[in-house]
C-alpha positions as CSV (number, residue, x, y, z in Angstrom):
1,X,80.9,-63.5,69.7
2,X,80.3,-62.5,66.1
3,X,83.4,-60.6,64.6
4,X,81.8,-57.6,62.5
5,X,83.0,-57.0,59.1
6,X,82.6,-53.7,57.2
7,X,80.9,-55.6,54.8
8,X,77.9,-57.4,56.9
9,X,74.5,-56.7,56.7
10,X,73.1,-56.8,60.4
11,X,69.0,-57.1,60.4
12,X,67.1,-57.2,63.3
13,X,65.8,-61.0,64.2
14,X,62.5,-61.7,63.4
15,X,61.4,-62.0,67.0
16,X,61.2,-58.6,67.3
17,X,60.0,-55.4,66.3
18,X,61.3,-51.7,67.0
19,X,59.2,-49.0,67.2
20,X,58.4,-45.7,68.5
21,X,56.6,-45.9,71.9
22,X,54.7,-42.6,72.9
23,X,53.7,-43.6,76.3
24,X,57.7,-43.9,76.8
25,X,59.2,-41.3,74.8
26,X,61.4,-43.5,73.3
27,X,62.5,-45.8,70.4
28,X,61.7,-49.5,72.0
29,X,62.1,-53.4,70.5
30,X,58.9,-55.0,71.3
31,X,59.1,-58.8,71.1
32,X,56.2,-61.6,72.5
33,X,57.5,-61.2,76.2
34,X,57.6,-57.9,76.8
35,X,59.0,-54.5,75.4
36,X,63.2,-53.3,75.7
37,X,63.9,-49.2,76.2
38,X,66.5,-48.2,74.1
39,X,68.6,-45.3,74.4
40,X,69.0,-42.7,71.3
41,X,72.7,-44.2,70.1
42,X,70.5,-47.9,70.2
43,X,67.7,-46.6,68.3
44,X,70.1,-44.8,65.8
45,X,72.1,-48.0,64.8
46,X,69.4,-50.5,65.2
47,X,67.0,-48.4,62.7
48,X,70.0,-48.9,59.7
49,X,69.8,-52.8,60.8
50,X,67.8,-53.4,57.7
51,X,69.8,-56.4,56.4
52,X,70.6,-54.3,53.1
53,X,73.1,-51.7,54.4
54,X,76.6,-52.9,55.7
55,X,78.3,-51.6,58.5
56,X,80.6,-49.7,56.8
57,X,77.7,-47.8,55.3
58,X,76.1,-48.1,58.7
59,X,79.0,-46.1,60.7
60,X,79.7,-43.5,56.8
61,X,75.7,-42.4,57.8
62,X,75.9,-42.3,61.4
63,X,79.0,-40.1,61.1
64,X,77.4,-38.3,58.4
65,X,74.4,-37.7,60.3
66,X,75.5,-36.4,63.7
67,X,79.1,-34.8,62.5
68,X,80.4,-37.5,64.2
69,X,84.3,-39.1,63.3
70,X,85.8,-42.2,64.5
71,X,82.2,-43.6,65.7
72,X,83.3,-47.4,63.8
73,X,85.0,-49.1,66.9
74,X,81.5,-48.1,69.2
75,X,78.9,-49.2,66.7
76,X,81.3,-52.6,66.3
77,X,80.9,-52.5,70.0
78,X,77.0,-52.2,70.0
79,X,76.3,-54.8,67.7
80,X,78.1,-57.4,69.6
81,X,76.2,-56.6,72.7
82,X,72.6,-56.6,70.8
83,X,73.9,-60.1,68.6
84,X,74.7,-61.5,72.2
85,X,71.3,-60.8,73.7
86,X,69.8,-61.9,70.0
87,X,68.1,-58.4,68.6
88,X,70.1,-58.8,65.4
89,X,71.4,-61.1,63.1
């Protein structure tokens, strides 16, 4: 378990790639095994995974973006779960 700071830089690992998918409607992560879904909060935070904007910039333009407050404890939440299965660094 990685413990997030406001000032980390999450980047997706090099072992995969995200992308929009037409045939499924949807933002996906394709890597050499096989291709993940991800949901529209998933997509949203994993597309500012650039390894040049921190979290707290991260969670300022996700709030920004969808009028959204208070949205830094669930993005802190998400990146833990996508670190764990190895999407991001």
């Amino acid at each position: 378990m990685t413990a997030w700071t406001d000032d980390a830089q999450p980047a997706l690992t090099s072992m995969y790639r995200m992308q929009w998918e037409e045939a499924q409607q949807c933002h996906v992560l394709l890597f050499p095994e096989g291709m993940i879904k991800l949901n529209g909060p998933a997509a949203e935070i994993l597309q500012r995974c650039d390894g040049k904007t921190s979290v707290s910039a991260l969670v300022a333009d996700l709030e920004h973006t969808f009028g959204e407050s208070d949205l830094h404890a669930d993005v802190l939440e998400f990146l833990e779960q996508a670190h764990g299965r190895h999407w991001i660094r």
